[in-house]
ZAMARGU-4260 file (C-alpha; in steps of 0.2 Angstrom, whole numbers, plus 5000, padded with zeros to 4 digits):
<rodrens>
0) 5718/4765/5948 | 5730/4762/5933 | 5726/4749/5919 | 5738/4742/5908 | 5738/4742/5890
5) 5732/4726/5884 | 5746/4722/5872 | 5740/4706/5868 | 5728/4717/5858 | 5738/4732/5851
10) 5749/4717/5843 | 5734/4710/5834 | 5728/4726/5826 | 5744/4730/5819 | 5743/4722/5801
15) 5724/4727/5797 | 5730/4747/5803 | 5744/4745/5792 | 5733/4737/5776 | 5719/4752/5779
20) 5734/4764/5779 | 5741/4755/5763 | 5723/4756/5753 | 5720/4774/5758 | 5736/4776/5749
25) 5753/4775/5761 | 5767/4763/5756 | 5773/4750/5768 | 5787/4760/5774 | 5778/4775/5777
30) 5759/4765/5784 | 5774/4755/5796 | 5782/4768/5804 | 5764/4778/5806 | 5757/4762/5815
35) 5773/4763/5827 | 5770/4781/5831 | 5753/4776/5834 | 5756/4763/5846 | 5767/4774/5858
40) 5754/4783/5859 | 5741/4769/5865 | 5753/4766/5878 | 5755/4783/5883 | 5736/4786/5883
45) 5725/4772/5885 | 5729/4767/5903 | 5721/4785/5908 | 5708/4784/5892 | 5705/4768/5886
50) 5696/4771/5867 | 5678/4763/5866 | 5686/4756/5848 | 5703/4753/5850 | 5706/4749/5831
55) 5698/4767/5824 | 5707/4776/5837 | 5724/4768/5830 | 5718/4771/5812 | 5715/4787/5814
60) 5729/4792/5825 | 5742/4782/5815 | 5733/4791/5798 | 5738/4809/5805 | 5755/4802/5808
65) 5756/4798/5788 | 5749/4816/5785 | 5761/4825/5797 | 5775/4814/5787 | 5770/4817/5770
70) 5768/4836/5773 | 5785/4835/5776 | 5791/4827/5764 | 5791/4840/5748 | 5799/4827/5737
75) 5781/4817/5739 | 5769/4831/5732 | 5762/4817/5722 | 5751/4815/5738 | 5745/4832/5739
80) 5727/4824/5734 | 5730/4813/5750 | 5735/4826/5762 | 5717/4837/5755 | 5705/4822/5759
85) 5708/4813/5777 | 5693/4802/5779 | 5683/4807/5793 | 5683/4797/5808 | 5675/4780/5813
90) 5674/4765/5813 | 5687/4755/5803 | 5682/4741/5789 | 5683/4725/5793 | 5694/4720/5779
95) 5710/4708/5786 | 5726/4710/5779 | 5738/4699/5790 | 5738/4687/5776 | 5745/4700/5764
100) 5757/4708/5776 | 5765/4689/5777 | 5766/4688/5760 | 5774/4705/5758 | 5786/4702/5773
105) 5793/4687/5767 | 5793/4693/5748 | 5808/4681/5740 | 5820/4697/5738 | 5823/4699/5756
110) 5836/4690/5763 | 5829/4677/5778 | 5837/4686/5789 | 5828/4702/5785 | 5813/4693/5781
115) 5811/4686/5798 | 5815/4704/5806 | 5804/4714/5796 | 5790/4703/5800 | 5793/4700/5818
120) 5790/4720/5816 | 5778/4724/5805 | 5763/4706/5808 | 5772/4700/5827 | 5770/4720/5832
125) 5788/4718/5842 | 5797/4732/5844 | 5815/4736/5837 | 5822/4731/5853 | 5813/4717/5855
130) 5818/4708/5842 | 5837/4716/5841 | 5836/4706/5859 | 5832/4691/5854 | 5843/4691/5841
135) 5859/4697/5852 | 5863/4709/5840 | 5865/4728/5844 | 5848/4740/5843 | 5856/4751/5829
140) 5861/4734/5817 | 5842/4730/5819 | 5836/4744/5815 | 5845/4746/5799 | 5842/4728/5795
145) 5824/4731/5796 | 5824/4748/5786 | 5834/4741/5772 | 5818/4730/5771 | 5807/4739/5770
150) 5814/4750/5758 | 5816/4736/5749 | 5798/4730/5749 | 5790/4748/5747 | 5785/4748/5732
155) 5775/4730/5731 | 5756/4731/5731 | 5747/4724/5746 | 5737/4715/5733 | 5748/4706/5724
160) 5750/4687/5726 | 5764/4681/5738 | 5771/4662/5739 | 5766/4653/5754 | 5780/4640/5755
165) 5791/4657/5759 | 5780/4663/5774 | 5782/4645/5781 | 5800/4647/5778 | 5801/4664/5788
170) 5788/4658/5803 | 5799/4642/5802 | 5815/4651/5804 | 5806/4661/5817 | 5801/4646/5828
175) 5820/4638/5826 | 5827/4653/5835 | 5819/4648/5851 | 5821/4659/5864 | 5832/4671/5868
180) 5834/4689/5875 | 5816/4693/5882 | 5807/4688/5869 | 5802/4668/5868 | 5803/4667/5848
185) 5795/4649/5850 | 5781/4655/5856 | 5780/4670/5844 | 5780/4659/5831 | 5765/4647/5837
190) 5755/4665/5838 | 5760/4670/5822 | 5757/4653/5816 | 5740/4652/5822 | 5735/4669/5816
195) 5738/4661/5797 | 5730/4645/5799 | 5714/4657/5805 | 5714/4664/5789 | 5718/4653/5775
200) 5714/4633/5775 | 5731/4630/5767 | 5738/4611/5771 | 5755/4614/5775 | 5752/4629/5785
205) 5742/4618/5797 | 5757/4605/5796 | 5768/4617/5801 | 5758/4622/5817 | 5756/4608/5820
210) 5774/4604/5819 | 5777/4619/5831 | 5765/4612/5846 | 5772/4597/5846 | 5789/4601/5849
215) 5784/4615/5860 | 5776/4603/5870 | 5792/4595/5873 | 5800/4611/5879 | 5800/4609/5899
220) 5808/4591/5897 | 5821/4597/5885 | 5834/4605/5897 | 5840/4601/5915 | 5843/4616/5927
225) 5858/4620/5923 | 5856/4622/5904 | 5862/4605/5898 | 5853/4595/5885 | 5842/4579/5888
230) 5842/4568/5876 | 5825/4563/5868 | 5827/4546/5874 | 5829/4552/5891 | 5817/4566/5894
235) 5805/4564/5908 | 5788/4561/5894 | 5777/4567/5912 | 5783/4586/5909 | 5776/4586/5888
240) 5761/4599/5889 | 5748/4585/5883 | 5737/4600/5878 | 5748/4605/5868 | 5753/4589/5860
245) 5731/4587/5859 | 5731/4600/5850 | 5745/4596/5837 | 5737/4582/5834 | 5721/4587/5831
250) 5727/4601/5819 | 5739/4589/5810 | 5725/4575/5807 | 5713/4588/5798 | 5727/4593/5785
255) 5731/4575/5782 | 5710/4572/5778 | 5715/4583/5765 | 5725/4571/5756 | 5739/4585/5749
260) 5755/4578/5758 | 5769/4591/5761 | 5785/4591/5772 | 5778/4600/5786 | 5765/4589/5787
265) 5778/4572/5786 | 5789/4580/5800 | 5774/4582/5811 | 5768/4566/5808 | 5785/4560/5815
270) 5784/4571/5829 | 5765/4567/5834 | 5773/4547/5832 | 5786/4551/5844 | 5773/4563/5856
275) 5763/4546/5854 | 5774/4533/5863 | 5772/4533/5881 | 5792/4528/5884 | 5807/4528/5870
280) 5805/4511/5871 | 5786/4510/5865 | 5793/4523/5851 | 5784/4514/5832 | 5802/4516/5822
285) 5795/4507/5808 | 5781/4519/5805 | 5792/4533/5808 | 5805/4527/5794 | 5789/4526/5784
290) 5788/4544/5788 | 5804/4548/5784 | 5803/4541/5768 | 5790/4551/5762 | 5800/4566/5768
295) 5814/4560/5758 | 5803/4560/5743 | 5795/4575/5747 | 5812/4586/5748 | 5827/4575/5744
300) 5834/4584/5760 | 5851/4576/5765 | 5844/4583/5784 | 5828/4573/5782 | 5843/4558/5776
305) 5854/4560/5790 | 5838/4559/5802 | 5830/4544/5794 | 5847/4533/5799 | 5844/4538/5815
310) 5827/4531/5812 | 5833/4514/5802 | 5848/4510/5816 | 5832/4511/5829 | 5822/4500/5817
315) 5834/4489/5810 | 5848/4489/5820 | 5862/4500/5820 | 5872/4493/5805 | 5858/4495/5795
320) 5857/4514/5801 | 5875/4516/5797 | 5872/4508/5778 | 5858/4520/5777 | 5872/4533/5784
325) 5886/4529/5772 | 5880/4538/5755 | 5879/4556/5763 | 5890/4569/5765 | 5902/4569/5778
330) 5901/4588/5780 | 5884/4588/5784 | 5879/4596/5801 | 5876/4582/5815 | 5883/4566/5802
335) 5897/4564/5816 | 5888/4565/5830 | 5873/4551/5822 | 5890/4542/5814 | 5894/4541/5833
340) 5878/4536/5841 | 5876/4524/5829 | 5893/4517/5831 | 5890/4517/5851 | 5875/4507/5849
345) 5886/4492/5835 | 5898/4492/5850 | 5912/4501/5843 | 5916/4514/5857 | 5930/4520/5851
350) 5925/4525/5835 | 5911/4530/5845 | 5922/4543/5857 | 5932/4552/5841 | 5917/4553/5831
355) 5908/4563/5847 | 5923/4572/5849 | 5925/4579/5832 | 5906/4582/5831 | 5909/4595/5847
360) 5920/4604/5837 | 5906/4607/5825 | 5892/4610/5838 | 5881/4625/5832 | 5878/4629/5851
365) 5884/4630/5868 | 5873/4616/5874 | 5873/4606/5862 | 5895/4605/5862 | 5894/4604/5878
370) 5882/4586/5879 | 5894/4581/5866 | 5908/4581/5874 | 5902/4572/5891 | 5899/4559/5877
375) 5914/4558/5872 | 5923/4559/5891 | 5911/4545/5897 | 5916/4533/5883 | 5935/4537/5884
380) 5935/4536/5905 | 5926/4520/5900 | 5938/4512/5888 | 5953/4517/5901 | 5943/4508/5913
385) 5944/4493/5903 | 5963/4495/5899 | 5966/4495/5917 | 5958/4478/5919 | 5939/4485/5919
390) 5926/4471/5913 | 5913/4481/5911 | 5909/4488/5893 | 5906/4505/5890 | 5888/4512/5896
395) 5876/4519/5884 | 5868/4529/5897 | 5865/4546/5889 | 5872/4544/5873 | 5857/4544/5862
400) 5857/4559/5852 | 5843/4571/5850 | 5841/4572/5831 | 5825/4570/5831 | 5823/4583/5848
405) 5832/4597/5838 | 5835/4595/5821 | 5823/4585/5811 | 5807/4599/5818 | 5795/4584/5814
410) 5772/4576/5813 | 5754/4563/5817 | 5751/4545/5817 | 5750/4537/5801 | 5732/4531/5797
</rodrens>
């Protein structure tokens, strides 16, 4: 009988092969593409001969692989002492180095773009076209994307100290993309994530999983069958994963014991306070403004801004939202579509309509235009209704927008 490879493992061992392959001397580049070869072939072998210790099997395989690379290579006779001395076989240290490969896959002179590729490769264990997939981009632009990075990084020490702030950046950016292709980058992001919360007690790194549960608990409820966006206010709250919220919770409570506030910990406050109300009407606004305002003062972001006059129009009325709305940029993603939700709710639908209109024509995505635009159709059809002798003032229904669902990624209750 066949047995599959279990790739939940394979994925796990990669960093600590590649940082026992970068100690006994390969660069990343070269202890990288060693651990690949290795890993076809696990896949080829194992089903049939399954290893009694699957990580010194893939050290040692993928060690032989460097060898048969640097014999190669003449221009690498520095590492004729290397290719003289292979370690005999056994079991591999326990030393983890996932922490190190973040830090070294996020290092600040990659661009993002590679950043988030190389370590969807090298600490998610995807493969090349995995991850060309879910970025909708051809196998071959991957590929070089991903070699230029490495190259790039090959001559940083494992050792050397890395900034956490950028791995969060690169996992945050992962988790953004959503899903796409055949890979589910959300959920790719929520295992990465929870791989470096299990090895450093950092505060913001627990903020940000947290941050990641909470709006993945949201997920099922987000769309309706046919692709189109549901609106925050009208999700149907009994398909949120409570587990998963639970757990957000849970997670976002122990960082905030800490007492070392960051803005993943103040977005997921906002999103547990949100995860928190039973219907949008039960939603504590003034607590999440209270939120906001620490974001505000954590980040001066003009998104967190933009958000938190969502948040005061709910609190305090929509004028009040559209005083908090009136010192930011015009420019800024979503200011016309919040501009027009809060302009719909003071009673000014026609301002309303163009406003929705306009920010259609901005829309980052698909769905996103597309909600947009039935916005905008359902408060024109209703302002021609009242032209033709209608009475009946233009409906609200669906018109809240989902800031807070797509781009505010926010946290737990306030204590």
């Amino acid at each position: 009988m066949d047995r599959a490879v279990d790739e939940a493992l394979l994925r796990a061992l990669i960093p600590t092969v590649i940082g026992i392959l970068g100690r006994r001397g390969a660069d990343f580049a070269a202890a990288e593409d060693a651990v690949q070869d290795a890993l076809v072939e696990a896949v080829r072998v194992w089903p049939d001969d399954p290893p009694r210790d699957p990580k010194g099997w893939l050290v040692t395989v993928a060690w032989r692989r460097f060898l048969d690379a640097a014999r190669a290579d003449t221009s690498r006779r520095r590492r004729e002492v290397l290719l003289d001395d292979e370690p005999e076989p056994g079991p591999a240290g326990e030393v983890d180095d996932t922490l190190q490969l973040y830090f070294l896959c996020a290092h600040p002179s990659l661009s993002p773009a590679a950043a988030v590729a190389l370590t969807l490769r090298a600490v998610g264990g995807l493969t090349t076209r995995q991850i060309a997939r879910a970025y909708l981009v051809p196998e071959a632009t991957m590929a070089q994307r991903i070699s230029r990075a490495k190259r790039t990084v090959s001559g940083v020490r494992f050792d050397q100290p890395g900034n956490v702030a950028t791995v969060l950046r690169v996992l945050y950016l992962i988790f953004n993309e959503g899903y796409s292709g055949d890979v589910d980058l959300a959920a790719e992001a929520i295992r990465l994530a929870r791989q470096l919360a299990a090895g450093t007690r950092h505060e913001e790194v627990a903020g940000l999983l947290a941050l990641m549960l909470l709006h993945h608990a949201r997920r099922p409820a987000r769309t309706r069958p046919d692709g189109s966006l549901v609106p925050l206010a009208e999700q149907d709250r009994s398909l949120w994963d409570t587990g998963l919220i639970a757990e957000g919770v849970d997670v976002l409570q122990a960082a905030l014991a800490r007492d070392r506030l960051g803005e993943f910990q103040a977005q997921a406050a906002i999103a547990a306070l949100h995860a928190d109300a039973r219907t949008a009407e039960e939603t504590d606004w003034v607590q999440i403004v209270e939120w906001y305002d620490e974001l505000v003062r954590l980040t001066d972001s003009p998104v967190a801004r933009l958000n938190r006059a969502v948040a005061v129009g709910q609190a305090d009325g929509p004028r009040a939202g559209l005083a908090a709305l009136a010192g930011l940029d015009p420019s800024l993603p979503r200011h016309a579509a919040v501009a027009a939700y809060l302009h719909e709710r003071d009673g000014n639908a026609g301002t309303a309509a163009r406003l929705y209109a306009e920010a259609a024509r901005s829309a980052p995505d698909v769905p996103e235009r597309d909600h947009l635009v039935r916005q905008a159709a359902r408060l024109n059809a209703a302002l021609r209704g009242r032209a033709a002798g209608g009475s009946h003032p233009p409906g609200r229904g669906g018109g809240r927008s989902d800031v807070h669902g797509r781009s505010a990624r926010p946290p737990a209750p306030k204590e």
